[in-house]
MDTraj code that builds the backbone (N, CA, C; nanometers):
import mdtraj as md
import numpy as np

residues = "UNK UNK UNK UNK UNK UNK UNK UNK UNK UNK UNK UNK UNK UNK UNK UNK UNK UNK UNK UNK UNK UNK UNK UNK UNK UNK UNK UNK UNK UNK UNK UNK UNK UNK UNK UNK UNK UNK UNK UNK UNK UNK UNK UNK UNK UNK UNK UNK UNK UNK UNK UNK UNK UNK UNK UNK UNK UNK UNK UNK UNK UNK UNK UNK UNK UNK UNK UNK UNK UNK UNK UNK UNK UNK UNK UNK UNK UNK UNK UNK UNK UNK UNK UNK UNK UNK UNK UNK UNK UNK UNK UNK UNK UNK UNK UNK UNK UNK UNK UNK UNK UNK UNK UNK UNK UNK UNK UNK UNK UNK UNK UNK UNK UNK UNK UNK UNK UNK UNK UNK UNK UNK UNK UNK UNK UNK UNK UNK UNK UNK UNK UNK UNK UNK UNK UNK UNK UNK UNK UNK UNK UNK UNK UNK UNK UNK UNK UNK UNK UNK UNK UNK UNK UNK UNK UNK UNK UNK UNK".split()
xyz = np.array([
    [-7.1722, -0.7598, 1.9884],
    [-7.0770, -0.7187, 1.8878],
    [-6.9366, -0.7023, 1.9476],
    [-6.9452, -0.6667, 2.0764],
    [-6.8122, -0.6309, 2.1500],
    [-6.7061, -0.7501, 2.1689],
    [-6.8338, -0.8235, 2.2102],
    [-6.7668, -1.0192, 2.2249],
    [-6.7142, -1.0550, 2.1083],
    [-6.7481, -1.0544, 1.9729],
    [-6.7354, -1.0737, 1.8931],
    [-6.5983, -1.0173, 1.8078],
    [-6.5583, -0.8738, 1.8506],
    [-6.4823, -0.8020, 1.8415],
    [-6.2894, -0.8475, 1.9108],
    [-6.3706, -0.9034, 1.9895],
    [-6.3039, -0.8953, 2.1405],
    [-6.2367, -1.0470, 2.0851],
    [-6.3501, -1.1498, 2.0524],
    [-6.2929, -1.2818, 2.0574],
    [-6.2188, -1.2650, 1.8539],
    [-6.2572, -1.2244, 1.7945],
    [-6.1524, -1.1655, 1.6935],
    [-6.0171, -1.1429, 1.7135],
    [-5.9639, -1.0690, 1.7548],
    [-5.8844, -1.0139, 1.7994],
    [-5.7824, -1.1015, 1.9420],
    [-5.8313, -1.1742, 2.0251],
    [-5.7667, -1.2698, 2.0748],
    [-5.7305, -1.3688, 1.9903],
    [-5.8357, -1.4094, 1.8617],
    [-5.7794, -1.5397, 1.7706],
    [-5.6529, -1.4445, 1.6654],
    [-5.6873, -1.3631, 1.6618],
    [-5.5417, -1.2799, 1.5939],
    [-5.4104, -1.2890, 1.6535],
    [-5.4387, -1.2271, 1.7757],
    [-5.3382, -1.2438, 1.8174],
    [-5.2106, -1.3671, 1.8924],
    [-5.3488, -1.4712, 1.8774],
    [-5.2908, -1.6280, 1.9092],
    [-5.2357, -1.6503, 1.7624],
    [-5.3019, -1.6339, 1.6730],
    [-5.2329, -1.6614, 1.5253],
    [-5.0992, -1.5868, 1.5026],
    [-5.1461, -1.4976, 1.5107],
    [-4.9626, -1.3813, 1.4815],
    [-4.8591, -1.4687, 1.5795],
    [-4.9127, -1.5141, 1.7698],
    [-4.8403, -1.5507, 1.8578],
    [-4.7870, -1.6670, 1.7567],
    [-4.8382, -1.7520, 1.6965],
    [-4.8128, -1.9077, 1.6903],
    [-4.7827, -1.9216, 1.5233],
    [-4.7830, -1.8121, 1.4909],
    [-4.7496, -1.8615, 1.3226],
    [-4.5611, -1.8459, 1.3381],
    [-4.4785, -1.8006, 1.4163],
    [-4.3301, -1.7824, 1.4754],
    [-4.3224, -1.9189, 1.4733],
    [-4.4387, -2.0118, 1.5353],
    [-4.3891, -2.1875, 1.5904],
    [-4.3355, -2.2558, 1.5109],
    [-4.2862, -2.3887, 1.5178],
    [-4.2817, -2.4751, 1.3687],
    [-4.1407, -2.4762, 1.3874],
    [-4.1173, -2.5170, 1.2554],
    [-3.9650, -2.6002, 1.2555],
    [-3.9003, -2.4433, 1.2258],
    [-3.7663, -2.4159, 1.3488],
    [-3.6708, -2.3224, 1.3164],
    [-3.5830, -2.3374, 1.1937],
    [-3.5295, -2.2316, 1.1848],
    [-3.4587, -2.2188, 1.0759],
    [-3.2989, -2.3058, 1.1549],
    [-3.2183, -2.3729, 1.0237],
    [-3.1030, -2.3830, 1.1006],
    [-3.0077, -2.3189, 1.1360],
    [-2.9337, -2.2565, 1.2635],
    [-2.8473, -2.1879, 1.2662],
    [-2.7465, -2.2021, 1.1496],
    [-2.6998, -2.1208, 1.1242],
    [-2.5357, -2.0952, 1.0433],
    [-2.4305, -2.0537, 1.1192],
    [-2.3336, -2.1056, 1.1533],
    [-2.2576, -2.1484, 1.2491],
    [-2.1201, -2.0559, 1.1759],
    [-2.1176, -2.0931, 1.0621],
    [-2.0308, -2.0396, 0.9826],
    [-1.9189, -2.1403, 0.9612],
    [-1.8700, -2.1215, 0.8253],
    [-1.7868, -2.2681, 0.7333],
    [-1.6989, -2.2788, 0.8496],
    [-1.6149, -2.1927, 0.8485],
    [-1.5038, -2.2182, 0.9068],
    [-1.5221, -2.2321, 1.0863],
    [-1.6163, -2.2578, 1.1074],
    [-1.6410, -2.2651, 1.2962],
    [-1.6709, -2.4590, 1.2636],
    [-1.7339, -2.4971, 1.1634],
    [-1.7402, -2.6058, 1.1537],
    [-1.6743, -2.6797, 1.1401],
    [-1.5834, -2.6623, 1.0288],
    [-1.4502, -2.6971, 0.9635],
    [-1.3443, -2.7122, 1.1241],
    [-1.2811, -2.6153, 1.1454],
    [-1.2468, -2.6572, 1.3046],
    [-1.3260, -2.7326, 1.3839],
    [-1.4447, -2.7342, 1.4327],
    [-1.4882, -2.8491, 1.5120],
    [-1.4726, -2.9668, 1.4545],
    [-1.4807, -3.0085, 1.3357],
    [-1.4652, -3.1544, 1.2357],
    [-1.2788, -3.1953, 1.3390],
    [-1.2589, -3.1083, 1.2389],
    [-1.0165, -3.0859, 1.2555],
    [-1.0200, -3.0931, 1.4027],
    [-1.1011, -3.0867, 1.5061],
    [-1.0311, -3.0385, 1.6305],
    [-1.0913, -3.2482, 1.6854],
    [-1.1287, -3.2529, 1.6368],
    [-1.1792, -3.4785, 1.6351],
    [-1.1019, -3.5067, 1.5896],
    [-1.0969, -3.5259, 1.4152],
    [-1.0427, -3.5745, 1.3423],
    [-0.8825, -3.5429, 1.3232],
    [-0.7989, -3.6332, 1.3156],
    [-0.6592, -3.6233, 1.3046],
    [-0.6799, -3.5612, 1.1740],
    [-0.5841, -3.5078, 1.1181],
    [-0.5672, -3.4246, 0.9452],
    [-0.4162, -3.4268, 0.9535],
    [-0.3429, -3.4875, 1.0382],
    [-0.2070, -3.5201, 1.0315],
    [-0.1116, -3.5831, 0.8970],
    [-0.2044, -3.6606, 0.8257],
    [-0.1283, -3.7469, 0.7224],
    [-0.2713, -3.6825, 0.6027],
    [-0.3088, -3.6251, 0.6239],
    [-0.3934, -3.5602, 0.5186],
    [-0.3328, -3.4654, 0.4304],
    [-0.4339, -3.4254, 0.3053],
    [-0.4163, -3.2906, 0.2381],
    [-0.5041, -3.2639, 0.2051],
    [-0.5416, -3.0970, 0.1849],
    [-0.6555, -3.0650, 0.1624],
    [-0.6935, -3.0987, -0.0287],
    [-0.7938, -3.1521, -0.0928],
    [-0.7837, -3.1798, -0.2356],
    [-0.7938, -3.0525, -0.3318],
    [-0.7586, -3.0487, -0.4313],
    [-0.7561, -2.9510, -0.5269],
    [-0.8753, -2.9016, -0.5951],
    [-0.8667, -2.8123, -0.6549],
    [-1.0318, -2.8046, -0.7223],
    [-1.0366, -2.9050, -0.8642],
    [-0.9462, -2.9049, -0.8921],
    [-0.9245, -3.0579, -1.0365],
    [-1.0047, -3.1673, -1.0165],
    [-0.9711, -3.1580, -0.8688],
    [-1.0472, -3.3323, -0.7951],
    [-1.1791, -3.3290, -0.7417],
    [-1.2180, -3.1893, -0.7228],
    [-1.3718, -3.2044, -0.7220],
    [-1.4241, -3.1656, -0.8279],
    [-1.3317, -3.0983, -0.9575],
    [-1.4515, -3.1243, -1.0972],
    [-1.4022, -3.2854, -1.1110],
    [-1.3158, -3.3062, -1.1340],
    [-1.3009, -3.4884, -1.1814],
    [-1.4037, -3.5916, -1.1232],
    [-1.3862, -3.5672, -0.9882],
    [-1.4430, -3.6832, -0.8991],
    [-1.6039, -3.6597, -0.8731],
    [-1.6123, -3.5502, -0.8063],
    [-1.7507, -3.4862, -0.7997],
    [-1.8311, -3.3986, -0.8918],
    [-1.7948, -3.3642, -1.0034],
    [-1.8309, -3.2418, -1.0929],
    [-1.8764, -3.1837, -1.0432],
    [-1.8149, -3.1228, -0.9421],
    [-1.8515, -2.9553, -0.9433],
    [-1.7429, -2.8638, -0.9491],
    [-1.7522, -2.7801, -0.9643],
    [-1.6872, -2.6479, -0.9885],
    [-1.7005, -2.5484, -0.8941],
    [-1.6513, -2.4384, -0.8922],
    [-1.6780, -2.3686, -0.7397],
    [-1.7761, -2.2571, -0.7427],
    [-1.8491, -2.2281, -0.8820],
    [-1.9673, -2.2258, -0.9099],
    [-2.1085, -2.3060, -0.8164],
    [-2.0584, -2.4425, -0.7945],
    [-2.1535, -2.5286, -0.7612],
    [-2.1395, -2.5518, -0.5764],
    [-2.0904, -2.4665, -0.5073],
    [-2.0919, -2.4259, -0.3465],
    [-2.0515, -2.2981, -0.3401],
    [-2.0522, -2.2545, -0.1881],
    [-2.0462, -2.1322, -0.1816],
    [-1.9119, -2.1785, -0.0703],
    [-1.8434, -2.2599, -0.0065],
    [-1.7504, -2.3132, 0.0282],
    [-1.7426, -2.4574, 0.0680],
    [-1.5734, -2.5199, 0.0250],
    [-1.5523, -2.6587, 0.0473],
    [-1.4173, -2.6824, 0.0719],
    [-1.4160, -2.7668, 0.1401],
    [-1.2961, -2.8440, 0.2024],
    [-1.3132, -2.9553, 0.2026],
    [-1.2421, -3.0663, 0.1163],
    [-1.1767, -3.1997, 0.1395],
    [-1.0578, -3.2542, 0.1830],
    [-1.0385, -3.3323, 0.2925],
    [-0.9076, -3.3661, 0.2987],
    [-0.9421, -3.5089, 0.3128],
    [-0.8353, -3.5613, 0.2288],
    [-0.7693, -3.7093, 0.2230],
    [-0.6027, -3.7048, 0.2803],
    [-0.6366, -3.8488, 0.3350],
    [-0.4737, -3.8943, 0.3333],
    [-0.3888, -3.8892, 0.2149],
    [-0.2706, -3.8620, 0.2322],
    [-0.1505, -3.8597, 0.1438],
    [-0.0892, -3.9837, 0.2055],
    [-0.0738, -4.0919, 0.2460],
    [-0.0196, -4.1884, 0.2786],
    [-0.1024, -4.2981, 0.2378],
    [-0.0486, -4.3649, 0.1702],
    [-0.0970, -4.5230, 0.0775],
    [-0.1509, -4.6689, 0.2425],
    [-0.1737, -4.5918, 0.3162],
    [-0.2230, -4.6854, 0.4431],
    [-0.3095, -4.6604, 0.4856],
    [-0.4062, -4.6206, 0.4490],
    [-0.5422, -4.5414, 0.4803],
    [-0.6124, -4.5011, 0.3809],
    [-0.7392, -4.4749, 0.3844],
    [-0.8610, -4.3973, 0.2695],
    [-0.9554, -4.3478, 0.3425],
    [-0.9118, -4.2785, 0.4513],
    [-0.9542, -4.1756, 0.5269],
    [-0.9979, -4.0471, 0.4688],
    [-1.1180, -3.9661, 0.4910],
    [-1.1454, -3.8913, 0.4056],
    [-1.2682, -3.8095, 0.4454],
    [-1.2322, -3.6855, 0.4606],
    [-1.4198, -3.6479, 0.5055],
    [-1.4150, -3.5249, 0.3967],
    [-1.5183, -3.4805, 0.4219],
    [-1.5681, -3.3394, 0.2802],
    [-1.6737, -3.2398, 0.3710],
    [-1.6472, -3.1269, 0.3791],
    [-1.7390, -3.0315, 0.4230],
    [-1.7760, -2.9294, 0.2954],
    [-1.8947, -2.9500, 0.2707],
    [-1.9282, -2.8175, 0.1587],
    [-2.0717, -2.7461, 0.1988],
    [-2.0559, -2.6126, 0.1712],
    [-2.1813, -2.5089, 0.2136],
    [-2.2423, -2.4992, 0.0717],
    [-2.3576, -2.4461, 0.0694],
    [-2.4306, -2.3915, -0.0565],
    [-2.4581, -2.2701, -0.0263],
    [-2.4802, -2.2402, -0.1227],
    [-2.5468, -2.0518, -0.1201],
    [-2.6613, -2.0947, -0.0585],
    [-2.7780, -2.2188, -0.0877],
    [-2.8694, -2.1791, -0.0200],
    [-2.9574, -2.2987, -0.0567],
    [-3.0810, -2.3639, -0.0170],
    [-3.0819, -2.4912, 0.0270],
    [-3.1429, -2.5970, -0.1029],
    [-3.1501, -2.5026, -0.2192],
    [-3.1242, -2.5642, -0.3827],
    [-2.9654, -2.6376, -0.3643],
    [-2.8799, -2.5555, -0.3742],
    [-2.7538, -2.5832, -0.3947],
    [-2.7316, -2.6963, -0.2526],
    [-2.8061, -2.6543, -0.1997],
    [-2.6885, -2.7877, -0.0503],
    [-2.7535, -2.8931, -0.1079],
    [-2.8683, -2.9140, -0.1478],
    [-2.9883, -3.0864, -0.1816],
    [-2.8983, -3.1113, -0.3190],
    [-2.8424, -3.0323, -0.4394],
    [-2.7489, -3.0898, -0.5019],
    [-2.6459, -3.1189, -0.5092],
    [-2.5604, -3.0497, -0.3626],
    [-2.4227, -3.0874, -0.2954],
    [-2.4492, -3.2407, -0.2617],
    [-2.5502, -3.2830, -0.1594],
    [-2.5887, -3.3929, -0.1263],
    [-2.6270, -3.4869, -0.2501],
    [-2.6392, -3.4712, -0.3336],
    [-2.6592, -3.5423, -0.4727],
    [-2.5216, -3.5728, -0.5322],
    [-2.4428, -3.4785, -0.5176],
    [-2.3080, -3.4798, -0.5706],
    [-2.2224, -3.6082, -0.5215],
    [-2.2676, -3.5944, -0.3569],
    [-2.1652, -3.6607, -0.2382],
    [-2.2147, -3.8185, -0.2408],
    [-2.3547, -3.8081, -0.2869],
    [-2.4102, -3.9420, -0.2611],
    [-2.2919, -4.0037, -0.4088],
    [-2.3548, -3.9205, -0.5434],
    [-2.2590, -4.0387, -0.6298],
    [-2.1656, -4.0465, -0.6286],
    [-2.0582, -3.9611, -0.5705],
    [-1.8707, -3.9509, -0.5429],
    [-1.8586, -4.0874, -0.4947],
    [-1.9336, -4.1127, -0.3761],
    [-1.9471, -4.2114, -0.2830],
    [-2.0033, -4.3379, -0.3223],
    [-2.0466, -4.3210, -0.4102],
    [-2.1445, -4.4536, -0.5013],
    [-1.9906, -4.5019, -0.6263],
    [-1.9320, -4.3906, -0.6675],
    [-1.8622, -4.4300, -0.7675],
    [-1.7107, -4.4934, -0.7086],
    [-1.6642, -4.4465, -0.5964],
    [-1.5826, -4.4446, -0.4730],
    [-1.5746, -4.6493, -0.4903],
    [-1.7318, -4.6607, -0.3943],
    [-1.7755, -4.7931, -0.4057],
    [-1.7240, -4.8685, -0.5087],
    [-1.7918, -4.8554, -0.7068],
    [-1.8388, -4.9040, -0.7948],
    [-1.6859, -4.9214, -0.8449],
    [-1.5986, -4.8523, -0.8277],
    [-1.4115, -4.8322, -0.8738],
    [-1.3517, -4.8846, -0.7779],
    [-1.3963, -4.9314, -0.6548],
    [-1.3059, -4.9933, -0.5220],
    [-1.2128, -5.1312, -0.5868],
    [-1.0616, -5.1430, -0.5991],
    [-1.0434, -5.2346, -0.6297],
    [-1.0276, -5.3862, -0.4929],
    [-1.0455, -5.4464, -0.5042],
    [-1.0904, -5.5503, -0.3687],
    [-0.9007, -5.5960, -0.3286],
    [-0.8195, -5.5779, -0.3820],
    [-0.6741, -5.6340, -0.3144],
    [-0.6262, -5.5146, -0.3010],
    [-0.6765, -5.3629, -0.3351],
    [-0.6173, -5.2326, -0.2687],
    [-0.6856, -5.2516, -0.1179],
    [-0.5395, -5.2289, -0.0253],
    [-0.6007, -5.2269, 0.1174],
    [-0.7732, -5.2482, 0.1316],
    [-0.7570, -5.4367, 0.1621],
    [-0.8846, -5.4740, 0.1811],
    [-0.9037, -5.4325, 0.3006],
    [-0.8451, -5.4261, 0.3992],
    [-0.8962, -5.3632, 0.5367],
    [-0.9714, -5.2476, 0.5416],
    [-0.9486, -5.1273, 0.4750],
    [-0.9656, -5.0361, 0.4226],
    [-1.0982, -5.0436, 0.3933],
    [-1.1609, -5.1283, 0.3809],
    [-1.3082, -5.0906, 0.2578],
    [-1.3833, -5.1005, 0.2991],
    [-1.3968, -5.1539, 0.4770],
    [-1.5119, -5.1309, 0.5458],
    [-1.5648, -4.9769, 0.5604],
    [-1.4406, -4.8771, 0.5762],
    [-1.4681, -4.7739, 0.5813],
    [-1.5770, -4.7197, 0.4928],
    [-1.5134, -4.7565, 0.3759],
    [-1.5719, -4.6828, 0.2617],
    [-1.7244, -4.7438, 0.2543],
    [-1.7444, -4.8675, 0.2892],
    [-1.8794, -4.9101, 0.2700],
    [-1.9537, -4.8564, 0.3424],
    [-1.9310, -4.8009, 0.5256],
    [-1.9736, -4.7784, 0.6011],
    [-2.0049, -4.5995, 0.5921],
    [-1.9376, -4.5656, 0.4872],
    [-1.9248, -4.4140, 0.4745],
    [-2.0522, -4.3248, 0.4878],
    [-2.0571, -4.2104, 0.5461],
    [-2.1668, -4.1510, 0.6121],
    [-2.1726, -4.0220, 0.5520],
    [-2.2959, -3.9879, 0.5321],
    [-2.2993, -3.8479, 0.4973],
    [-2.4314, -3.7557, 0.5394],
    [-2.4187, -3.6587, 0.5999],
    [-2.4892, -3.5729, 0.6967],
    [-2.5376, -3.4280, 0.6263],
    [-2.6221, -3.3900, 0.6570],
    [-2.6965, -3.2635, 0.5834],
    [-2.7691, -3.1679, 0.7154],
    [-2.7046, -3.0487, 0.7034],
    [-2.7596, -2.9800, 0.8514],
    [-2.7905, -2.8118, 0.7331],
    [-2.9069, -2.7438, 0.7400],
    [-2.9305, -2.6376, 0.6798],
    [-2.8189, -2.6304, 0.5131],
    [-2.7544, -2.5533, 0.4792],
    [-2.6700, -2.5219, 0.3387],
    [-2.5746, -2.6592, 0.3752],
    [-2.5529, -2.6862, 0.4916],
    [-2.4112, -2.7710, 0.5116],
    [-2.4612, -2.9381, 0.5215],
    [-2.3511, -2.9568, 0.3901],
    [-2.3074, -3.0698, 0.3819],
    [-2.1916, -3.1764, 0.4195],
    [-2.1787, -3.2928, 0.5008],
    [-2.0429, -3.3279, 0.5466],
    [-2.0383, -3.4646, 0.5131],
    [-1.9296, -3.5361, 0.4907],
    [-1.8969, -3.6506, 0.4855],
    [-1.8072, -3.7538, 0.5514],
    [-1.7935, -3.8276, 0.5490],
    [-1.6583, -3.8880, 0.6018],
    [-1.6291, -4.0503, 0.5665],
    [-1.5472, -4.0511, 0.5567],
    [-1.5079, -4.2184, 0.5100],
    [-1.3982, -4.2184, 0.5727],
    [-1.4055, -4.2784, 0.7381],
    [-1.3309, -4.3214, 0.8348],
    [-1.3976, -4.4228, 0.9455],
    [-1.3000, -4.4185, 1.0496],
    [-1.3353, -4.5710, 1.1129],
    [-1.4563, -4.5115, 1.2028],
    [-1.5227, -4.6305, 1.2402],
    [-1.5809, -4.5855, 1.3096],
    [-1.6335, -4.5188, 1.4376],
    [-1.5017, -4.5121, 1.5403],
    [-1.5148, -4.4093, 1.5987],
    [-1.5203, -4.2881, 1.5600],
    [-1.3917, -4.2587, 1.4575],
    [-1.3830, -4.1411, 1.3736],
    [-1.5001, -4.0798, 1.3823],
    [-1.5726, -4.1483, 1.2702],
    [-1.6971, -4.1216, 1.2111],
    [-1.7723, -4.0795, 1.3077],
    [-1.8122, -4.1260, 1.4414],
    [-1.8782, -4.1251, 1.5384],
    [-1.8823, -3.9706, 1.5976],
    [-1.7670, -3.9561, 1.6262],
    [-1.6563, -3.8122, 1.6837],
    [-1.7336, -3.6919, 1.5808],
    [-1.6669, -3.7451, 1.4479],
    [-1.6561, -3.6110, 1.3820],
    [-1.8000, -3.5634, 1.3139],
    [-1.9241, -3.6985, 1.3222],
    [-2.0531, -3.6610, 1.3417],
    [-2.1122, -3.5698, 1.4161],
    [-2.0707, -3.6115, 1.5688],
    [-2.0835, -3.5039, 1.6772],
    [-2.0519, -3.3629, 1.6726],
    [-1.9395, -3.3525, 1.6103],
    [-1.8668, -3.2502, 1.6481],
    [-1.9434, -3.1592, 1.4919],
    [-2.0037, -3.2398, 1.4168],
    [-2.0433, -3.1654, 1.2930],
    [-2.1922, -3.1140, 1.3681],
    [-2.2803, -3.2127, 1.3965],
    [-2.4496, -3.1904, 1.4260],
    [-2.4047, -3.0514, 1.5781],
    [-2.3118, -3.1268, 1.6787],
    [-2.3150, -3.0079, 1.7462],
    [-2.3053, -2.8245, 1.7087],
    [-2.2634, -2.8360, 1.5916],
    [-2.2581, -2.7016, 1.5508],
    [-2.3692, -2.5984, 1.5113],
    [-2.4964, -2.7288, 1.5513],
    [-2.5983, -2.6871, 1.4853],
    [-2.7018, -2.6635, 1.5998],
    [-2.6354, -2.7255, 1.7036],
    [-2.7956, -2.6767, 1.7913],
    [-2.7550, -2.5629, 1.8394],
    [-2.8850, -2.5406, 1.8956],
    [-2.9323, -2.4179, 1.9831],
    [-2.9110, -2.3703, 2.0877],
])
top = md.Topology()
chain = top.add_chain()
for i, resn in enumerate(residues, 1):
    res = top.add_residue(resn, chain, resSeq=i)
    for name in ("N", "CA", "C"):
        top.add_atom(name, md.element.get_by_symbol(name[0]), res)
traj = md.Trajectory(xyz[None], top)
């Protein structure tokens, strides 16, 4: 009975040990620690940050629909440079941020006119979008850009 007791109680306590295992939670880094690592890659020199008009217009959402966001585009007609960082309250809201970003980006595409800066549209075809815990990021730049400000986004996330 003692053995029995005994080997109980070791499988308990391997269970309690090992039910902690498994996929971690993702750190939260916090908006604005991210937001600077993106800005500290990415030039934002000929940028502006967008209005909330332009993410109900373009994206429908409202600021109801994140818990924080930042877009910046170029203000200069020589570029369509562009990335988007948005948080959710919580990981309902980030899987429909990512729903949001996919069709911005689909409609982006579907409205591209082909003699507006054709150089330009590799970007946009090539455009990337990343999902780390609440946080959502985007970017429609070249591809180093893209490369950089990937890094500098996923790095915020490890351990």
């Amino acid at each position: 009975m003692k053995k029995q007791i005994a080997l109980i109680l070791v499988l308990a306590i391997a269970l309690a040990a090992f039910s902690g295992c498994g996929e971690a939670d993702v750190p939260d880094p916090g908006f604005d620690n991210v937001l600077s690592a993106i800005e500290a890659v990415v030039s934002t020199d000929n940028m502006v940050e967008m209005p909330s008009e332009y993410l109900e217009n373009m994206f429908s959402l409202t600021s109801e629909d994140y818990e924080s966001c930042v877009v910046m585009s170029t203000n200069v007609g020589t570029t369509i440079d562009e990335f988007g960082l948005f948080k959710g309250a919580d990981a309902a809201q980030a899987e429909a941020l990512h729903t949001a970003v996919q069709n911005y980006l689909q409609l982006r595409l579907d409205s591209w006119m082909p003699e507006y800066l054709p150089e330009e549209f590799p970007k946009l075809q090539n455009a990337q979008l990343w999902t780390e815990g609440e946080y959502v990021f985007y970017a429609i730049l070249s591809e180093d850009a893209k490369t950089t400000a990937s890094a500098a986004f996923s790095g915020c996330f490890e351990a």
